[in-house]
Structure formats: structure tokens, C-alpha cells
N, C-alpha and C positions, 0 to 999 in steps of 0.2 A: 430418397425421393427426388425428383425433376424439380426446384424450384428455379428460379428465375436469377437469382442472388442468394449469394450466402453470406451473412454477419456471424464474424467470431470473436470471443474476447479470453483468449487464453489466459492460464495459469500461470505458464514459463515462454521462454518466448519459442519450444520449440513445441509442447505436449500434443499442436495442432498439424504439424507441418504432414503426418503421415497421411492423417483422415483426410486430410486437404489433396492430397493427390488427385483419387479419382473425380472431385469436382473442379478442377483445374482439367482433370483432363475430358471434361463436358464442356469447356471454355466457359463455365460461369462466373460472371464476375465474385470477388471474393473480396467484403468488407472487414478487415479489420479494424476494432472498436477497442480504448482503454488500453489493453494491454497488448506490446506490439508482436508481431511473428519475426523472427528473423529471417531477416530478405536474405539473405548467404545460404541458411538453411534451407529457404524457400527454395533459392533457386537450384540449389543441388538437388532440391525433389521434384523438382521440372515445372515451375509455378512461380506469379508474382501475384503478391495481394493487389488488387485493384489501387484501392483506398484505405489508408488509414483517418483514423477521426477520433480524438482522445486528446485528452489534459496530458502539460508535460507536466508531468507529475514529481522531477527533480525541484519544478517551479514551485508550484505549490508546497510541495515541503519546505521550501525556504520560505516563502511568504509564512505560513505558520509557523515557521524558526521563528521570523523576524519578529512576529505578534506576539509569541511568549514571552521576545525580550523586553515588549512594552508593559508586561503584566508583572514579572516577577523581578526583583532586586537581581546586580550581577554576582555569579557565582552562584546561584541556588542550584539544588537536585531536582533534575527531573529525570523523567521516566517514559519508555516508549511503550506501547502498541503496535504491532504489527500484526499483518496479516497471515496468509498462508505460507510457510518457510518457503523462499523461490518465489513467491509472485513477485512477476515486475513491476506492478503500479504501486506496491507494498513496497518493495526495498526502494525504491527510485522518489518515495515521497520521506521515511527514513533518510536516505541520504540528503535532499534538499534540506530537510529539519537539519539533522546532524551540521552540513555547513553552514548553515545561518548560525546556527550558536556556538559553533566549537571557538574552545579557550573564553566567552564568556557563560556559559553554565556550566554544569557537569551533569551529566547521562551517568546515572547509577545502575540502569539496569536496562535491561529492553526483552521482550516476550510477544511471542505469538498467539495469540488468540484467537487467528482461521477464520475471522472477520465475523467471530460471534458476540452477540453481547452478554449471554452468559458467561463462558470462556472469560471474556474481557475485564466481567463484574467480578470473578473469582481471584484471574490474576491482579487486577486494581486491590483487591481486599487485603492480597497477602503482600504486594507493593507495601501499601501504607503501613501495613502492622512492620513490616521488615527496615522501612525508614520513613520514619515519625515526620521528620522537618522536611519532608518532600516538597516541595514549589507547585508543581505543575508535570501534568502527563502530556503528551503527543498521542494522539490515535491514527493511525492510516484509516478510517475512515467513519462515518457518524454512524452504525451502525456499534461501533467497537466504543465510541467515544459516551454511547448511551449507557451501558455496561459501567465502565470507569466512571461518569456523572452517580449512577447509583450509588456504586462505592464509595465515592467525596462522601455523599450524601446520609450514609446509613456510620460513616462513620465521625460523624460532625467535624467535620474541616470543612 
């Protein structure tokens, strides 16, 4: 379709780069949102995103690093959430987390849950059963973290 402007918020940072051709090549501006396109990629398919507009989301996962360290004793087990395997907002808020507390907690485990909260509630379930003295989860995002809240919940911790 003819729009005016395109908003995109990819998966990976390339899944977009092809479909983006022929409205590059309509010279329509092209927002990218959240998750970035890679400009190298871009411009080898003969295109630059206009505008990017998104959380650095390495940030943000350290700032949640840095909050869990205010909640839980050092050295406790936690446990991640992530998103779709390969999304960038998903590995890049992971990594922020992971640096804020490496060498003071331990990461027992980490899983994908595709940024559902079903999925999330399932994996938090078998999390806790699999290690008891767990501290604290990380979710890449509140829709995953509503899922794991259930599971705290249903299993009285």
C-alpha cells in the first residue's frame, strides 16, 4: 500500500531489511521503533532507516540488574526470561541484567518464553520446582513477568 511513512519494529536486526527495499525505493521515510535494523545491512540493500526511536535496552537491563541487587542477599540464584531466541530488545536487556550482576549473583538458568505469559507461567513453574532456594527471576518484559508473578504466586514463595 502507498502510505506516507513506514514504522517498523523487527525481530532481528535483519528479518526486515528485504521487505524494506521496495518502500525505500518509493523514498518513504522509514521509522524504525525498539528494535534496530542494521544500518550495514540496510545500506547494502540500498536504503537508510529515517529515524530510529527506542530504549537502549542494554540500559535498562542493568538498571533491573542493579534493582535486583537491592532486593536479594549477594550470591543468590536467579533466573532469566527472555524473549524470542534472536530478538534484539530481548538479548540486549539479558545482557544489561547479566552485567550488573555478574560475580555478585549467580544465573542458574535462562529460557525463552516468546514474550508470552503462558510460556513464561510454565517455564517460572518448572524454574522453581527445579531450584527451590531461587532469589529472584528477570523477565525481558511485563508481559513475561506477569506469567512468572503467577508462578511466585501459585507456588507460595
Amino acid at each position: 500500500q502507498d502510505y506516507d511513512c513506514y514504522l517498523t519494529n523487527p525481530i532481528s536486526v535483519s528479518n526486515l531489511v528485504q521487505a524494506l527495499v521496495p518502500v525505500a525505493q518509493k523514498k518513504k521515510p522509514i521509522v524504525n521503533i525498539d528494535s534496530t535494523i542494521d544500518a550495514e545491512q540496510a545500506k547494502a540493500a540500498g536504503f537508510a532507516v529515517s529515524t530510529y526511536i527506542g530504549t537502549d535496552n542494554v540500559a535498562a537491563g542493568a538498571l533491573a540488574g542493579e534493582e535486583m541487587l537491592k532486593l536479594v542477599p549477594k550470591g543468590s540464584k536467579v533466573a532469566l526470561v527472555a524473549g524470542i531466541v534472536g530478538d534484539v530488545g530481548s538479548n540486549a536487556r539479558i545482557k544489561g541484567f547479566k552485567q550488573a550482576v555478574e560475580g555478585k549473583l549467580e544465573v542458574v538458568v535462562m529460557v525463552s518464553a516468546d514474550w508470552d505469559r503462558e510460556k513464561a507461567l510454565t517455564a517460572a513453574t518448572d524454574i522453581l520446582q527445579a531450584h527451590p532456594d531461587l532469589a529472584g527471576f528477570f523477565a525481558a518484559n511485563d508481559i513475561m513477568a506477569l506469567g512468572v508473578e503467577r508462578a511466585v504466586q501459585t507456588s507460595s514463595k
